[in-house]
N, C-alpha and C positions, 0 to 999 in steps of 0.2 A: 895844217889847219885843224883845228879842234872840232869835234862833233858838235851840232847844231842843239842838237836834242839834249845833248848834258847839261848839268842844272849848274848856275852861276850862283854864290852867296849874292847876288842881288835879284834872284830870283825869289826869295825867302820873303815869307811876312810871317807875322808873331799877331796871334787872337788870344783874348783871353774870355769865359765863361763863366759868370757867378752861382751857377745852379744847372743840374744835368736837365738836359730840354728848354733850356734857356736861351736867350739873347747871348749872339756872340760879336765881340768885340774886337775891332782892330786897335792893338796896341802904337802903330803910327811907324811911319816909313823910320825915323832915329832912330828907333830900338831895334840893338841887335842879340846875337842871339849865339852862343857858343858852340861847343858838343852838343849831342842830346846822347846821351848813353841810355842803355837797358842792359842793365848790370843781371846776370845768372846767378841761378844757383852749384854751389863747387862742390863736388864729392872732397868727403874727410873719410881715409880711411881708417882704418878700427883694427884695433891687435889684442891679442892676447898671449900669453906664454904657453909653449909646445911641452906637453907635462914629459916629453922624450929627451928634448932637444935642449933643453931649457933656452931654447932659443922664441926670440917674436915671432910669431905669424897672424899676417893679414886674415879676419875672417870675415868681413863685410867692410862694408863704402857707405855713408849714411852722408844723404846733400844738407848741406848749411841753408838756412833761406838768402834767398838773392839780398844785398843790400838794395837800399833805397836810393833812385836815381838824383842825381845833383847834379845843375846846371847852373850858368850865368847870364842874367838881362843884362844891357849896357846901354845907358841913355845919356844922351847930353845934358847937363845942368843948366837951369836957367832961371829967371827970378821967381816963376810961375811955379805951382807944383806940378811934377810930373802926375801920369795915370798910375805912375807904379809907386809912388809916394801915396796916392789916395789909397788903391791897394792895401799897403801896408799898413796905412794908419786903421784902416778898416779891420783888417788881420784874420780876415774867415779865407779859409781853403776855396780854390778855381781852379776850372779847367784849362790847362795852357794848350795851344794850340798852334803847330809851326806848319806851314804850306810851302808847296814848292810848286811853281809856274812860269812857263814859256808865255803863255798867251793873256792876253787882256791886263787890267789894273790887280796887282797881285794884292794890294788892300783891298778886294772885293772878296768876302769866303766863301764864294761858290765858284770861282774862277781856278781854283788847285786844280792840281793834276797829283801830286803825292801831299798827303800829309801827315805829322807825326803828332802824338796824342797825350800829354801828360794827367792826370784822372787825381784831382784832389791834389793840387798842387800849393803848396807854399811858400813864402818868402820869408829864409831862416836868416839871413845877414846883409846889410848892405854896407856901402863902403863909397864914401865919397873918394877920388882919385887927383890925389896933386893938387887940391886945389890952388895952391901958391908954387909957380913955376918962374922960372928965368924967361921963359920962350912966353911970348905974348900971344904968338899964334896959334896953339896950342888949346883945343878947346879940353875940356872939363868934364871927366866921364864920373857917371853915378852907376857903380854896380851892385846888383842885384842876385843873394845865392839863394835858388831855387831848389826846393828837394819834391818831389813828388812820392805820394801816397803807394804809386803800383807802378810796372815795369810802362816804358813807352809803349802805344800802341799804334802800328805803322798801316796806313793805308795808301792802294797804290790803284792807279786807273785800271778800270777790268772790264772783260771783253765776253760777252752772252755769246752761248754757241748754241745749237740745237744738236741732239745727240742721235743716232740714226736706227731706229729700229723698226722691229718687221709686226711687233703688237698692235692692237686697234683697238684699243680700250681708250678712253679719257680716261686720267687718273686724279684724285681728289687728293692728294696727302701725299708726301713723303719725309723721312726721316733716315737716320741713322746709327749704328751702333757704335758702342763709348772707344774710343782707341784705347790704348795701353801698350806696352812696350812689354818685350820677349819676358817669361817668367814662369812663375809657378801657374799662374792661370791663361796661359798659350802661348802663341806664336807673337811677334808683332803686328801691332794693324793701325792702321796708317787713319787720322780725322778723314770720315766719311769715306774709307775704304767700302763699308759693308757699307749698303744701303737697302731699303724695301721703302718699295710705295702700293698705294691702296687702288683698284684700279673698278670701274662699273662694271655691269654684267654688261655682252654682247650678245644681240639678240635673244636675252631670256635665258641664259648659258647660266654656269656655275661659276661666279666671278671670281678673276685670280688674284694672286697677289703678284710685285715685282720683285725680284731680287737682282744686285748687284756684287759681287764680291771682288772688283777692279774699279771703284770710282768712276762709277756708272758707266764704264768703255764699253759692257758687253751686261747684258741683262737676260734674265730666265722668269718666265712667268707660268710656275706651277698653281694649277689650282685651289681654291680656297676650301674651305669646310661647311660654308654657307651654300644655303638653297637658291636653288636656281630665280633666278629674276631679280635677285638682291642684288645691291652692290657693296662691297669695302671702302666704308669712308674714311676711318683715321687709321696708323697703329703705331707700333713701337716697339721697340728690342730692349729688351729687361734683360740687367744683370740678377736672377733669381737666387743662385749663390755663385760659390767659385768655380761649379762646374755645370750650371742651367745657364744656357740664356734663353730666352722665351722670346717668340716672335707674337704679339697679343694686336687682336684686329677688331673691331669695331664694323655692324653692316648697318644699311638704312632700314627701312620699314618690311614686313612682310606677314600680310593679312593672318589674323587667329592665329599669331606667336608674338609673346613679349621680346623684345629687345636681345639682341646675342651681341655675345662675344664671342672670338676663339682664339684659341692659341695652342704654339704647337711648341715644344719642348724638346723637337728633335729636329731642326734647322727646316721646319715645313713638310717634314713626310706623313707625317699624323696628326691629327687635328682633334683638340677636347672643345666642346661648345657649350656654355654657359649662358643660362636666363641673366637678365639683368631686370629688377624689379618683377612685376606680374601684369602689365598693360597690354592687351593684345597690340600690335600695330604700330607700336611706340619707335622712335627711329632718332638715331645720330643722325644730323645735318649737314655738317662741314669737316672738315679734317683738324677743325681748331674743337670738334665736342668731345675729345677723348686726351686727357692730360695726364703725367705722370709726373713728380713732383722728385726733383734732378737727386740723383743719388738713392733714393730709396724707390721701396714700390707700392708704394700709396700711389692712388690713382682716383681720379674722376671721370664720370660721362653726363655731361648734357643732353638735354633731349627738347625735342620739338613737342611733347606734352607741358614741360617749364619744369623737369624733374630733373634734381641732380642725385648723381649715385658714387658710392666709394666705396674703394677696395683698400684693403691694407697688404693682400695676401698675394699680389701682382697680377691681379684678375680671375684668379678662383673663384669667388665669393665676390658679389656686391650687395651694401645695403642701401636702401634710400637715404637720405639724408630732409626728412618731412619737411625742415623748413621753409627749405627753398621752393616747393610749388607754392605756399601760399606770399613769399617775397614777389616770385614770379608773377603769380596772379594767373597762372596755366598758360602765359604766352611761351611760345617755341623758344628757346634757348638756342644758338647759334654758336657759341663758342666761350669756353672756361679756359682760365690759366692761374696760375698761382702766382705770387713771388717766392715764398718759402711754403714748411708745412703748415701755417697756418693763415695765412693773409691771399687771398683767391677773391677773382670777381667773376661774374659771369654773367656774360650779355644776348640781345636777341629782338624777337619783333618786337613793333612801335618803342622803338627805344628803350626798352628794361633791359635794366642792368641791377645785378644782385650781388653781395660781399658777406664776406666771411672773415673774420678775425681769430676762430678758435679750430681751424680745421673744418667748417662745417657744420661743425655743432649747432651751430645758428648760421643762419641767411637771414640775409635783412635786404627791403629794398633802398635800394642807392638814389642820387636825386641823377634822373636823365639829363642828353647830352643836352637838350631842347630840339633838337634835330626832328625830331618825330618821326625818326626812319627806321627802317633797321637796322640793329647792329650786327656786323657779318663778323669780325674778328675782334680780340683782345690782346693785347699783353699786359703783365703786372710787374711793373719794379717794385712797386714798395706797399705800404699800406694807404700812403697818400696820394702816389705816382702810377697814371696809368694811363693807357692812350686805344682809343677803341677806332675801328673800319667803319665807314658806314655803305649802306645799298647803292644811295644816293639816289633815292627815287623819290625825297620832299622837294618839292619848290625852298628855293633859298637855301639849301641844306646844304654841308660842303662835307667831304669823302673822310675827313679826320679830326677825332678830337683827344688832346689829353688834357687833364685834371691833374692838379698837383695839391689838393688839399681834399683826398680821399671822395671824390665826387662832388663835392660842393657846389665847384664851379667848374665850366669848362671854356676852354680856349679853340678855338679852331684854328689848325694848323696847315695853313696855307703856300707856306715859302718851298717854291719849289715845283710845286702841283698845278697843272694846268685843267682846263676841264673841270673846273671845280665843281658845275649846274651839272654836272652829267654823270663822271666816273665812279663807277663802284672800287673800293677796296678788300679784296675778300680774305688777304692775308697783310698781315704787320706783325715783325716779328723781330728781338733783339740778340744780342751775346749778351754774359753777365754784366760786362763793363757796364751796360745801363745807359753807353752810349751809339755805340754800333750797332745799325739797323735795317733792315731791309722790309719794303712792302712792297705788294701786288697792286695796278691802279690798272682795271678793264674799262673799255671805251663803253659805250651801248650793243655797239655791232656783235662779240664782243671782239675786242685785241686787246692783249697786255702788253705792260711793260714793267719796266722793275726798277726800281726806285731805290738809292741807299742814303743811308743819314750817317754820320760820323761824331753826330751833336745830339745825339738822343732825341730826336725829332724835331728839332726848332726848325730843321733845312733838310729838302729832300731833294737828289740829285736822281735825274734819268740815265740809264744806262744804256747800253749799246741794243737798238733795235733789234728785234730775230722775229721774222714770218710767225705768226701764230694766230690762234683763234679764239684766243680765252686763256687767261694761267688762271692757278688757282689755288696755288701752295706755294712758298718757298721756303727752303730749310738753310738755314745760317750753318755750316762748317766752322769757319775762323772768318778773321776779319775781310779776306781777301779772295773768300770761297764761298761759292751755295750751289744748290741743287733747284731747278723750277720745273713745275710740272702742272698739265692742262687739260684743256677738252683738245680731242682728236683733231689732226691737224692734216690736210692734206693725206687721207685718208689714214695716218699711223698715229701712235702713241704719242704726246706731246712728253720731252722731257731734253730740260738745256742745262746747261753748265756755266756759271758764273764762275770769272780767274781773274788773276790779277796779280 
């Protein structure tokens, strides 16, 4: 007898997607669906002549780029057009979309259990099949060659665990340092081997930071370089060259001193603290006020005065960036993020939200979500594409909105989200794909839970309950990984692990 739980090709259904955070569509029980390959990339290795030997020898291996993946639709013909005839005749790139499920109507896209991900996908050939046969009973297949833009991207059911440790801090933030493979700049390190999170002060103490150097199994929380009664709200691990990497922290408010940072340049045993602007009292908010813009170390900090500040120098040095308080209008800033180095928004109380097109150099204000709440989180896909948290403390007001024509307009995104009159969102956050996603949704009380999207937010799924009192971060690994982190729970450290 065959295992219950293995997947049957009539388990499968095929979605297709005309834009990232869009409507997704079932392609219809007929259509099937072939291979899905994710083609690598192949080491070619590299010779030269031995000026001894006058023999070849190998002196490096340099990878070829993966080819682009190709597949096949296969639909019965009929006098009508098909959806994959409209498609074609259409001829703009979609996201294809294949699911695998045991339970419920598997034309339902929120009923998967595994699904696979094609990103920019198009239809390069098709091919009507036999239409004139001997055999009469013989239906009539129309196939369809697909290639897709990037490699497949596979998601699999995951399971929340809570991580067990002896700390009593709530922690606001956490993050991770970049992997890489053995070489001239270390050892190997594994996505989300290293980790550090940002944690409060207890009882008025000298607040510390977290470290993990085991994928969060085992944790060390050496103290921080901020004064006592402060806490660590965001931070990050800078590749500063090939032989720095910098641990850089962000704290909240603390009377007759402007704004700090610090970072420490020797894995946390020494700490350098740096002014940020000149406002006494001025404070980071959330774990989304301190951004560093992916590959480089340009960086930004939002502030609860509506001031944004940049560093180019990996937080050495910040300067203000004038524009943005008067975009702002002096309301509290909540949370900044970029898409690349120069397209950034940044959101905050009674709904303001502020963009940048040149790096900074200019803020301008944006048209709010109409919510009239606060904005807790952000992220940016693009210059047009962006999806902000809300408090959820307006009457009528629901916990998410994204815009896909640079603020214009806003859609409230609801599928999925229960609680919509009540729950706060205080984190939303993606991978590059633009489609994988994860957010935080707190009840009033508070309790979290954790939410993933696979469709760039059109649809958000709950994930596996875990005892808690509040989350308040979550940090994306890969598609089938994160790190969640909270207010104190049962008197210890709040911090779970997403798998899958």
């Amino acid at each position: 007898m065959s295992d219950p739980t293995l997947y049957k090709g009539t388990d499968g259904a095929a979605f297709v997607q005309f834009f990232d955070g869009g409507a997704v569509y079932p392609l219809g029980e007929c259509v099937m669906v072939d291979n899905l390959p994710n083609p690598k990339s192949t080491p070619t290795p590299r010779f030269c002549t031995d000026s001894e030997t006058r023999q070849f020898k190998q002196v490096a291996v340099e990878q070829s780029p993966a080819a682009l993946p190709a597949l096949t639709l296969t639909a019965h013909e009929g006098p009508a057009a098909s959806y994959l005839e409209r498609i074609a005749e259409d001829g703009c790139p979609f996201n294809l979309y294949v699911t695998l499920s045991k339970c419920g109507d598997k034309d339902v896209f929120g009923n998967r259990q595994r699904a696979y991900v094609y990103r920019n996908a198009q239809l390069t050939d098709d091919t009507v099949v036999s239409p004139v046969q001997r055999d009469t009973g013989t239906l009539i297949d129309h196939t369809w060659a697909v290639t897709g833009w990037t490699g497949r991207i596979d998601h699999r059911p995951l399971t929340v665990a809570r991580i067990s440790t002896v700390e009593t801090a709530s922690l606001y933030h956490i993050t991770s340092a970049d992997a890489r493979c053995a070489g001239a700049c270390g050892e190997r390190r594994g996505i989300c081997e290293v980790l550090t999170a940002s944690a409060e002060t207890v009882a008025g103490a000298v607040p510390d930071v977290f470290l993990s150097a085991d994928t969060g199994a085992t944790w060390t929380s050496p103290a921080s370089g901020f004064a006592a009664t402060t806490s660590v709200i965001s931070g990050k691990i800078l590749a500063i060259d090939t032989s720095t990497e910098r641990y850089i922290y962000v704290r909240d408010t603390l009377a007759a001193t402007p704004l700090q940072v610090e970072y420490s340049d020797d894995a946390t045993a020494t700490w350098t603290q740096v002014n940020v602007g000149a406002t006494n009292a001025e404070a980071a908010v959330s774990g989304g006020s301190m951004y560093f813009v992916p590959g480089t170390i340009i960086g930004y900090i939002c502030t609860d005065g509506g001031r944004v500040y940049q560093t180019l120098d990996g937080g050495a040095s910040w300067t203000e960036q004038t524009t943005a308080l008067a975009a702002s209008g002096a309301a509290s800033l909540s949370a900044i993020h970029f898409a690349d180095k120069n397209v950034g928004y940044a959101v905050g109380a009674g709904d303001v939200i502020i963009g940048t097109v040149d790096g900074g150099v200019n803020w301008t204000t944006q048209t709010a979500t109409g919510s009239g709440d606060l904005l807790m989180s952000v992220h940016v896909f693009s210059e047009n594409r962006l999806i902000v948290g809300t408090a959820n403390n307006v009457a009528a007001a629901v916990p998410l909105y994204m815009s896909f024509d640079a603020t214009a307009t806003w859609t409230a995104m609801r599928n999925g989200l229960s609680a919509l009159a009540t729950d706060a969102i205080p984190c939303v956050t993606f991978l590059d794909d633009g489609l994988t996603g994860y957010l935080i949704k707190n009840t009033a009380a508070p309790v979290g839970r954790i939410y993933k999207s696979i469709d760039g937010g059109w649809s958000w799924y709950p994930e596996t309950v875990v005892s808690n009192d509040g989350m308040i971060w979550v940090h994306i690994c890969k598609e089938n990984q994160a790190f969640v982190v909270g207010l104190v729970s049962a008197a210890t450290s709040f911090i779970a692990s997403v798998n899958g």
